[in-house]
DODRENGU-546164 format. One line per 10 residues: their letters; for each residue x, y, z of N, C-alpha, C. Coordinates in Angstrom, 1 decimal. Each point is the difference from the previous one (the first is absolute). Example, Ala and Ser with C-alpha at 12.3 -4.5 7.8 and 13.67 -1.06 7.14 Angstrom:
! DODRENGU-546164
AS) 13.2/-5.7/7.8/-0.9/1.2/0.0/0.9/1.2/0.0 ~ -0.4/1.1/-0.7/0.9/1.1/0.0/-0.8/1.1/0.8 $
! end
This chain:
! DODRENGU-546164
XXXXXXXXXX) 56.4/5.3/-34.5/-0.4/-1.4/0.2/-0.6/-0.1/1.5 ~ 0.8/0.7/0.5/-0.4/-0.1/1.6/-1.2/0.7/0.5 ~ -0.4/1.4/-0.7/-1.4/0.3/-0.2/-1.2/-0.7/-0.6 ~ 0.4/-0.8/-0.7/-0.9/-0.4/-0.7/-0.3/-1.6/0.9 ~ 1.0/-0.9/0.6/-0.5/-0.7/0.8/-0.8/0.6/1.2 ~ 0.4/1.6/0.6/-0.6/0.3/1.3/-1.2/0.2/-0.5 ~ -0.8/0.4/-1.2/-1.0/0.1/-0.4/-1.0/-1.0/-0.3 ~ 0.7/-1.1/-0.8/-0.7/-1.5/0.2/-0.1/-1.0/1.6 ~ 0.6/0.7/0.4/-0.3/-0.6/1.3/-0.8/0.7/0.7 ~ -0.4/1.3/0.3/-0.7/0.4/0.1/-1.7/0.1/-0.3 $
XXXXXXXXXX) -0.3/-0.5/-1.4/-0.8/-0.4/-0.4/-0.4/-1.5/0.0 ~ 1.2/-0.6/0.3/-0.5/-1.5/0.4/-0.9/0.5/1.5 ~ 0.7/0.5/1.2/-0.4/0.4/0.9/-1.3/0.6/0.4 ~ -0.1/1.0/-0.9/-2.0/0.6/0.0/-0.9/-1.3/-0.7 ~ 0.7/-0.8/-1.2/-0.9/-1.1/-0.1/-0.2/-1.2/1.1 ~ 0.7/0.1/0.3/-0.2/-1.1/1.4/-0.8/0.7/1.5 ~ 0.0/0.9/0.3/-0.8/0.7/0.9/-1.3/0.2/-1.0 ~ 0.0/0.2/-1.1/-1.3/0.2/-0.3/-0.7/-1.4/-0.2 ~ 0.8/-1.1/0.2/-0.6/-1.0/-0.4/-0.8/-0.8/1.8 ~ 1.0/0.8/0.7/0.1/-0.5/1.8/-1.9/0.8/0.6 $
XXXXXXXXXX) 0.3/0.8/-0.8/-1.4/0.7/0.7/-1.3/0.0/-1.1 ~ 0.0/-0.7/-0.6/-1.0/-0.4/-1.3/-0.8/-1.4/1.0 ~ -0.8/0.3/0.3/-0.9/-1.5/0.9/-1.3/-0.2/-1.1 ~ 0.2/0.4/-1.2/-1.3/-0.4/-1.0/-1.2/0.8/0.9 ~ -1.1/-0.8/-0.6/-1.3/1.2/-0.1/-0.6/-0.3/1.7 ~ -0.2/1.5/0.5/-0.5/0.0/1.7/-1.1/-1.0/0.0 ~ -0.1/-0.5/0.9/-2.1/-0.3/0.5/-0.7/1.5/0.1 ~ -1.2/-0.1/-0.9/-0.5/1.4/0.5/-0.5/0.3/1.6 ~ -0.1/0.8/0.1/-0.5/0.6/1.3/-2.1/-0.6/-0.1 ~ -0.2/-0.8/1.5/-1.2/-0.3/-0.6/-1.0/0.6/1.4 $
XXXXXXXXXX) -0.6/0.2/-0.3/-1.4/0.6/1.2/-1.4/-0.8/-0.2 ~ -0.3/-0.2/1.5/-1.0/-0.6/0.4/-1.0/0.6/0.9 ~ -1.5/-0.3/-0.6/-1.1/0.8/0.9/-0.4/-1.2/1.2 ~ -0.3/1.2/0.9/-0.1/-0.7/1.3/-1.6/-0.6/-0.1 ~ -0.6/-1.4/-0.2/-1.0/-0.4/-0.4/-0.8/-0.8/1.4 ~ -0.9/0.9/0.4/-0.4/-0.4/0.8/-1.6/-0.3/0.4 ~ -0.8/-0.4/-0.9/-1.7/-0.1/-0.7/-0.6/-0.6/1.5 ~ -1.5/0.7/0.0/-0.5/-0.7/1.5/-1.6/-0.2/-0.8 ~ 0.0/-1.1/0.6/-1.8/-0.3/-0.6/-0.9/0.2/0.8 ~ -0.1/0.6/1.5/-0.6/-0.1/0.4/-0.7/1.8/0.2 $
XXXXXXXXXX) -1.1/-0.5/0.2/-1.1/1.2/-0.2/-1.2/0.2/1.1 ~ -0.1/1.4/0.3/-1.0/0.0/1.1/-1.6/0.0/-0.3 ~ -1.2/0.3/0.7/-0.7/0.2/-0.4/-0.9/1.5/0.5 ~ -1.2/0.8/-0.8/-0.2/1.3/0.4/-0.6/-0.2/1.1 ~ -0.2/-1.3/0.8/-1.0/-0.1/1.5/0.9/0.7/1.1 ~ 1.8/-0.6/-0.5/0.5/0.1/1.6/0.9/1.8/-0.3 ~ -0.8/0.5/-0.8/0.8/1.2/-0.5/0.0/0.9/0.9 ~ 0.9/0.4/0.6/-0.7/1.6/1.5/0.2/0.8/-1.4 ~ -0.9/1.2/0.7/-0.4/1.0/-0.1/1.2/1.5/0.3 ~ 1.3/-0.2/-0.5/1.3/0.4/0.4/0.7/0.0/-0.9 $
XXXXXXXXXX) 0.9/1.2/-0.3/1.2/-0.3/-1.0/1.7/-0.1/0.6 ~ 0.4/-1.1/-0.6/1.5/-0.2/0.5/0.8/0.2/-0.5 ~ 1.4/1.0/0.3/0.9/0.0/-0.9/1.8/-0.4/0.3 ~ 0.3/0.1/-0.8/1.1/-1.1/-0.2/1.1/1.1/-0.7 ~ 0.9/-0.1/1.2/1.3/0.6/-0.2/1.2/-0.7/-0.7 ~ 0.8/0.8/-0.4/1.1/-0.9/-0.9/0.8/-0.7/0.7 ~ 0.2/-1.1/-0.4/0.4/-1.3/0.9/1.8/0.6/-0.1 ~ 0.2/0.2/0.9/1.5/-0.1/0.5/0.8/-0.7/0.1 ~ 1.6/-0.2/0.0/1.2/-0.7/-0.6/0.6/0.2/0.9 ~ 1.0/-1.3/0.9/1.3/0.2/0.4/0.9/0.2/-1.2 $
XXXXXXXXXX) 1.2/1.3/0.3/0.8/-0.1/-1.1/0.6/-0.6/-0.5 ~ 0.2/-0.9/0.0/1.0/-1.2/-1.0/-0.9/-0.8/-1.1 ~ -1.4/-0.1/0.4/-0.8/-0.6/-0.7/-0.8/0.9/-0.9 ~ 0.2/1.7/0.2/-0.8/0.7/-0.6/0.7/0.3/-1.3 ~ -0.1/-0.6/-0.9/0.8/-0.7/-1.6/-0.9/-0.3/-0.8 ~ 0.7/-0.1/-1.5/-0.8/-1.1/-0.6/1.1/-1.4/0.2 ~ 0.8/0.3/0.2/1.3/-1.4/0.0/-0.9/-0.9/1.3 ~ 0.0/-0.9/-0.6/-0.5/-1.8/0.6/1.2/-0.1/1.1 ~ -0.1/-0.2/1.1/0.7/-0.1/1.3/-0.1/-1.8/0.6 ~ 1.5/-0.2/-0.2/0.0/-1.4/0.8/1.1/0.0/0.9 $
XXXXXXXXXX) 0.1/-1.2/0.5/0.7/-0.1/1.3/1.4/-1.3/-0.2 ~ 0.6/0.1/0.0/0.9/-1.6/0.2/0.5/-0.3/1.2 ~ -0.1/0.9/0.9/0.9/-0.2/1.0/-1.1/0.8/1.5 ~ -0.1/-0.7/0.8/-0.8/1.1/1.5/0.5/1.3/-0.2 ~ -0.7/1.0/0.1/0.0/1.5/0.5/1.1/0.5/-1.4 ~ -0.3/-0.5/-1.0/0.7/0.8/-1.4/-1.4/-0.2/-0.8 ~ 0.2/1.3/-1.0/-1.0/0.2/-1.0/1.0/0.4/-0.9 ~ -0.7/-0.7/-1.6/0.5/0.5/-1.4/-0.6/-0.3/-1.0 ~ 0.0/1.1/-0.8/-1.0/0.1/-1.1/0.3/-0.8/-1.4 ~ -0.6/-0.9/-0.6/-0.2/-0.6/-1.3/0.5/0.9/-1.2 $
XXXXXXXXXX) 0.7/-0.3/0.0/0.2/0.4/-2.0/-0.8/0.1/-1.0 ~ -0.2/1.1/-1.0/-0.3/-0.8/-1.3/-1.6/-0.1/0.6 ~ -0.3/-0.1/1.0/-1.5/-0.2/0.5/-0.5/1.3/1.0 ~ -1.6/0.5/-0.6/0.2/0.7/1.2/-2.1/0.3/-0.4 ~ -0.4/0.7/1.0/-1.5/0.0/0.0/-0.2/1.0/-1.2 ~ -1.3/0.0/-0.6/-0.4/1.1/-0.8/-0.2/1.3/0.9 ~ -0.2/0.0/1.1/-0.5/1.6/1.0/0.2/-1.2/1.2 ~ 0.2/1.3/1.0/0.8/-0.5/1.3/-1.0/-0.7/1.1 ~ 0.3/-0.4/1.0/-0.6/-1.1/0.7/-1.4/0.8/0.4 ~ 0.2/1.3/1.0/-0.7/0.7/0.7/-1.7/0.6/-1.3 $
XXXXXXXXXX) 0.4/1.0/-1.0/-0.9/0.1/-1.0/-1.1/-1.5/-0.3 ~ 1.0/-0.8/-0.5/-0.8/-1.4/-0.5/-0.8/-0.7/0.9 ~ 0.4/-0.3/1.5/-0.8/-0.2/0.9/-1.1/0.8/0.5 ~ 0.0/1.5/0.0/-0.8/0.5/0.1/-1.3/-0.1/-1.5 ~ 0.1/0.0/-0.6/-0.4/-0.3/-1.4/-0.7/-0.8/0.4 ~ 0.1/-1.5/0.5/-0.3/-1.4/0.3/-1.0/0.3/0.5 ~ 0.2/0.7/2.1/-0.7/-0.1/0.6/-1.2/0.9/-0.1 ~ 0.3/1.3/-0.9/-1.2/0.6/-0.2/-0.7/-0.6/-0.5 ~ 0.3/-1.3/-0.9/-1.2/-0.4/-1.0/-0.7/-0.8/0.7 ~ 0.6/-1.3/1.1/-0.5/-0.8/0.6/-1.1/0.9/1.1 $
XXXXXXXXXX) 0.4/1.2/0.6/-1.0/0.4/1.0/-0.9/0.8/-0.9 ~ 0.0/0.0/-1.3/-1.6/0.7/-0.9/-0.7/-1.5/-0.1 ~ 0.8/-0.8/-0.8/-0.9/-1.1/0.2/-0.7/-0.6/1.1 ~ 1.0/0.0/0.7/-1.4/-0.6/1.1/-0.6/0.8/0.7 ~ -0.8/0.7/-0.7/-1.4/1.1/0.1/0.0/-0.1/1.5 ~ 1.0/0.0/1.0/0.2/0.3/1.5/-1.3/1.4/1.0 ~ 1.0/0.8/-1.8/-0.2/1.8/0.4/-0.8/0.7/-0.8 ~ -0.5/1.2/0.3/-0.7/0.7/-1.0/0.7/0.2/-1.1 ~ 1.0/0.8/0.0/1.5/-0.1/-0.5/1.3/-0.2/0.0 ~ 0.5/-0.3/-0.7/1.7/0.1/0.4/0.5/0.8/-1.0 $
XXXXXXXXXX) 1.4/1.1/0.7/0.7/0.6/-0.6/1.0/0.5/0.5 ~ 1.3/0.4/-1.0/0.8/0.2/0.7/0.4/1.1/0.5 ~ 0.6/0.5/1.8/-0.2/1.0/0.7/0.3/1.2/-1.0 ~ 0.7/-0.1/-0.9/1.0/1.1/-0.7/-1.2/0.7/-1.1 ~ -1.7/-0.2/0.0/-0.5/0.3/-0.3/-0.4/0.9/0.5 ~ -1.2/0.2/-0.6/-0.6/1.5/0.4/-1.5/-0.5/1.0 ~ -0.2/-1.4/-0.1/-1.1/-0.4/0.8/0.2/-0.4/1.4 ~ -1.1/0.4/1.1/0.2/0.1/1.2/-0.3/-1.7/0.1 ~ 0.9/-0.2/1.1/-0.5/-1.7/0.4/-0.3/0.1/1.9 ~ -0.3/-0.9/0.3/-0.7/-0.7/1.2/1.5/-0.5/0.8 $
XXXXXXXXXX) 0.1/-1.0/-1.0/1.3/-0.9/0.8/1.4/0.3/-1.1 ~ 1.0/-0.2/0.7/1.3/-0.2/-0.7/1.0/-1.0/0.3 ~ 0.3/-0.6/-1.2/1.0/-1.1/0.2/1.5/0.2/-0.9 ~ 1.0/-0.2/1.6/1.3/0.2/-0.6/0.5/-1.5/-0.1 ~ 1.1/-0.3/-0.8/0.9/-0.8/-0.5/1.2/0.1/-0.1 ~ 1.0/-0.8/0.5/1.4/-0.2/0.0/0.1/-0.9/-0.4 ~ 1.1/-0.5/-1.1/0.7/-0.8/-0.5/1.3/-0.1/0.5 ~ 0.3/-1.0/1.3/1.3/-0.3/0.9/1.3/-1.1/-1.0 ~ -1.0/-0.9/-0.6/0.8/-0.9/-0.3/-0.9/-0.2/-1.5 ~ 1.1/-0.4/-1.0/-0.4/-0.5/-1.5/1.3/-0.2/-0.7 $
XXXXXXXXXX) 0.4/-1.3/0.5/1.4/-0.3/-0.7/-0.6/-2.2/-0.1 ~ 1.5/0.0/-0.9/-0.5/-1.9/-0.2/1.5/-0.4/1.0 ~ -0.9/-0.7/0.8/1.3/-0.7/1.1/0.6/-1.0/-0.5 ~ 1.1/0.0/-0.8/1.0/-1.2/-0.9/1.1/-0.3/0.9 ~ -0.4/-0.1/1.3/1.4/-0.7/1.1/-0.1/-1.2/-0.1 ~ -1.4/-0.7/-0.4/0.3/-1.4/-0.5/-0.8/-0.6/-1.5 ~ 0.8/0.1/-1.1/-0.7/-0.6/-0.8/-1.5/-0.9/-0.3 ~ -0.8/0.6/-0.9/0.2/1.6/-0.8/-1.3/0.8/1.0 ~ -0.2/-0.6/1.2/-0.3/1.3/0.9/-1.3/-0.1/0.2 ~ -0.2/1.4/0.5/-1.7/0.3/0.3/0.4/1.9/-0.3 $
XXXXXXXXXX) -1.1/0.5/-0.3/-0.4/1.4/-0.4/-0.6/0.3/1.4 ~ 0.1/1.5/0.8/-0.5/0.2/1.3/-0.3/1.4/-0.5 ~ -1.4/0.0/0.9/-0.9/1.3/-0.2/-0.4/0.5/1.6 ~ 0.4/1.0/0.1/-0.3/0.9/1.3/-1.2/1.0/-0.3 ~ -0.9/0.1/0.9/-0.5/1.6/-0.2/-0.8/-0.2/0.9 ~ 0.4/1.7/0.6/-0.8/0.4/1.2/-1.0/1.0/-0.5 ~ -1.2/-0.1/0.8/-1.4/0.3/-0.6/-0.5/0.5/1.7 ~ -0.7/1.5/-0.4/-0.3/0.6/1.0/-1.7/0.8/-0.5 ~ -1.1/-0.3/0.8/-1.2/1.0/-0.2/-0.2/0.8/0.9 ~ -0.3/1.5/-0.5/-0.2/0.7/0.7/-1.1/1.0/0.2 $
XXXXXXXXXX) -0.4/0.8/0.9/-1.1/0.8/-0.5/0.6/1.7/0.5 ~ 0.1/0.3/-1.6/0.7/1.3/0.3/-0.8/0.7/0.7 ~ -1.8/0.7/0.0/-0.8/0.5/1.0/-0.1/-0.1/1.0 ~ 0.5/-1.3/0.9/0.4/0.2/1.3/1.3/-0.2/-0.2 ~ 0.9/-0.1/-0.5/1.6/0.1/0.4/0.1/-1.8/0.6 ~ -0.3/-0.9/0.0/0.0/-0.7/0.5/0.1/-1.7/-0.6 ~ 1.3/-1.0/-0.1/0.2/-0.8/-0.5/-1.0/-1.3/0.4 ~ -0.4/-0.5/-0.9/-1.3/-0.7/-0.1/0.9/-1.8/0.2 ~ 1.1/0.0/-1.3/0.2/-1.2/0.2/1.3/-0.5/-0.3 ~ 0.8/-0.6/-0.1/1.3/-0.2/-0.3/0.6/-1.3/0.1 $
XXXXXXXXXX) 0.5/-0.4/-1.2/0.2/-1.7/-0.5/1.4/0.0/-0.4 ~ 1.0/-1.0/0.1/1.2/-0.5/-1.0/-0.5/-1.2/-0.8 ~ 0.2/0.1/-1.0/-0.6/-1.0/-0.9/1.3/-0.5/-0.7 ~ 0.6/-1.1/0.1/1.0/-0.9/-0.8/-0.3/-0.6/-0.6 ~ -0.3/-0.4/-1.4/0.3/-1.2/-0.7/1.4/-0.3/-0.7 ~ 0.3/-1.9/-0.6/1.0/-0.4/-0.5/-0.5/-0.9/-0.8 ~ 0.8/-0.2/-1.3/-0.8/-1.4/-1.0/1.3/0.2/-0.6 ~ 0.3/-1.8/0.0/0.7/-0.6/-0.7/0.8/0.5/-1.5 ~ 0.8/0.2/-0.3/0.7/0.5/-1.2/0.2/-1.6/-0.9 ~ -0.6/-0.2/-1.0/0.3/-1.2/-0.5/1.4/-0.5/-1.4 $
XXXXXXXXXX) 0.4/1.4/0.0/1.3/-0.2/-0.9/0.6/1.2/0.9 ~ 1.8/-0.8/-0.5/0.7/1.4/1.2/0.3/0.9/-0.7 ~ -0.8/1.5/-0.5/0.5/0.7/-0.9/-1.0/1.2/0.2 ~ 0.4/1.0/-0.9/-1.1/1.0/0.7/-1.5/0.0/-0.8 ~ -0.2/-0.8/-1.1/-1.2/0.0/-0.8/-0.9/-1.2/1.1 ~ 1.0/-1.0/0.4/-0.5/-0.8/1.3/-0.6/0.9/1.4 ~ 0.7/1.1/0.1/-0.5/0.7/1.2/-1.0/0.9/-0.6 ~ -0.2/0.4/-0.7/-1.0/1.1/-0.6/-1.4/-0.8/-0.3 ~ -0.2/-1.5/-0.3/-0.8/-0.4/0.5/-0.3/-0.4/1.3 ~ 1.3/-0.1/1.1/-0.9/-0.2/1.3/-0.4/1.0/0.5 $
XXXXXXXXXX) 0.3/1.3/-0.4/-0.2/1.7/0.5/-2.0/-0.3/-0.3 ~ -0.3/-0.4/-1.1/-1.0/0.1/-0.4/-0.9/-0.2/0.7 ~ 0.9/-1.8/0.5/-1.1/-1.0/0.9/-0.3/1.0/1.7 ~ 0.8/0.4/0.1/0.0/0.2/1.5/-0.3/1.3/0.5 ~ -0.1/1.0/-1.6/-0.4/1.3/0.2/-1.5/-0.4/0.0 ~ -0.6/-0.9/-1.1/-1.4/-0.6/0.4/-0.5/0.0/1.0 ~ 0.5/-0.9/0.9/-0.5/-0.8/1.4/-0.1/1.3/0.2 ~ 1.3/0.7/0.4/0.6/1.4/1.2/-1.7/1.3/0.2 ~ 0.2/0.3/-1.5/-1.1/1.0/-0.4/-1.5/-0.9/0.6 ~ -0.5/-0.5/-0.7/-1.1/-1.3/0.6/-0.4/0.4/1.6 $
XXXXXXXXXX) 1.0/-0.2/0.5/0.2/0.0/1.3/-0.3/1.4/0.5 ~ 0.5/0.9/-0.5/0.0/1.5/0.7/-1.4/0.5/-0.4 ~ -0.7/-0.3/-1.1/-1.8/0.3/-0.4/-0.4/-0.6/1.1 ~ -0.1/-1.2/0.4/-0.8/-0.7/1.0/0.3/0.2/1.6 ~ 1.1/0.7/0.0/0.4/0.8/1.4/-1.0/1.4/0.0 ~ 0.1/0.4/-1.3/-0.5/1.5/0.3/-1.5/-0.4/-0.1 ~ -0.7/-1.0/-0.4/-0.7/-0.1/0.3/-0.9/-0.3/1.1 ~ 0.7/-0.5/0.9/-0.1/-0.3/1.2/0.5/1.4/0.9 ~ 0.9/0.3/0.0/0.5/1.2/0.4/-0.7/1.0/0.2 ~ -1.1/0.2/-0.8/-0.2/1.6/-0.6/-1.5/-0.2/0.3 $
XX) -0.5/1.1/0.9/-1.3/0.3/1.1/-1.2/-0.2/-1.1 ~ -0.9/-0.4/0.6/-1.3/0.0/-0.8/-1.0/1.4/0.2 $
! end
């Protein structure tokens, strides 16, 4: 008898732990592309006679992830759950900005250094900062990136910018931040074509 209760109590026991750790069906795991469209376009008048190339945009490490990085508190960073980018910050921005500097017909060409084509000018990129600042509901999204041109034939740095943008997060959540990543990777990129255009020798 006394076996046979230590046994039904024991089985009461794994039903109740199995019931303690049962939280029903997860949220799936969801991923978002970094969307960042530019309308604007150059024309073949102001085109030099030059090819530029474009090295892979570089990462501080905490942000070189796919995980969506926010902030709740000054000088802490932590990553979003359940949410995270389709490919990581550095790839996708470079992606962006290649396309923005073919479009605006600047250059003869654009490509990227890791090819086999000789270029004129070179432009490096760092990505310092790419987190959503949630210290105060529901925040702002902040974009860093340092941008350098250079001319590898003379050894000699041509130009060198910090470019910040920030745009409002309009729900406090990370599908809210993933569209202001969008807004402000916009401006950010925008911004770095029309530097190098100015930048970069006639």
């Amino acid at each position: 008898m006394n076996a046979m209760i230590r046994v039904t109590g024991y089985a009461a026991m794994v039903a109740m732990l199995a019931g303690c750790m049962s939280f029903g069906p997860q949220e799936p795991q969801r991923y978002y592309v970094l969307q960042a469209p530019s309308m604007k376009t150059g024309t073949a008048a102001a085109r030099r006679n030059a090819t530029l190339l474009l090295t892979p945009t570089t990462v501080s490490g905490f942000y070189d992830t796919q995980e969506i990085v926010y902030s709740r508190a000054p000088g802490t960073r932590a990553y979003y759950q359940l949410h995270a980018w389709t490919e990581r910050p550095g790839p996708r921005v470079t992606e962006l900005l290649l396309t923005r500097l073919d479009h605006a017909a600047s250059f003869r060409d654009v490509a990227m250094a890791l090819s086999s084509v000789r270029g004129d000018w070179v432009l490096d990129t760092h990505l310092t900062e790419f987190y959503h600042d949630a210290t105060q509901a529901p925040g702002n999204v902040r974009v860093t990136l340092v941008a350098e041109l250079t001319d590898p034939a003379g050894r000699k740095l041509l130009a060198r910018r910090i470019f910040t943008r920030t745009a409002p997060v309009t729900t406090y959540d990370a599908p809210g931040a993933v569209d202001a990543f969008g807004r402000a990777v916009t401006v950010l990129l925008d911004e770095v074509a029309a530097w190098v255009e100015l930048a970069a020798p006639r």
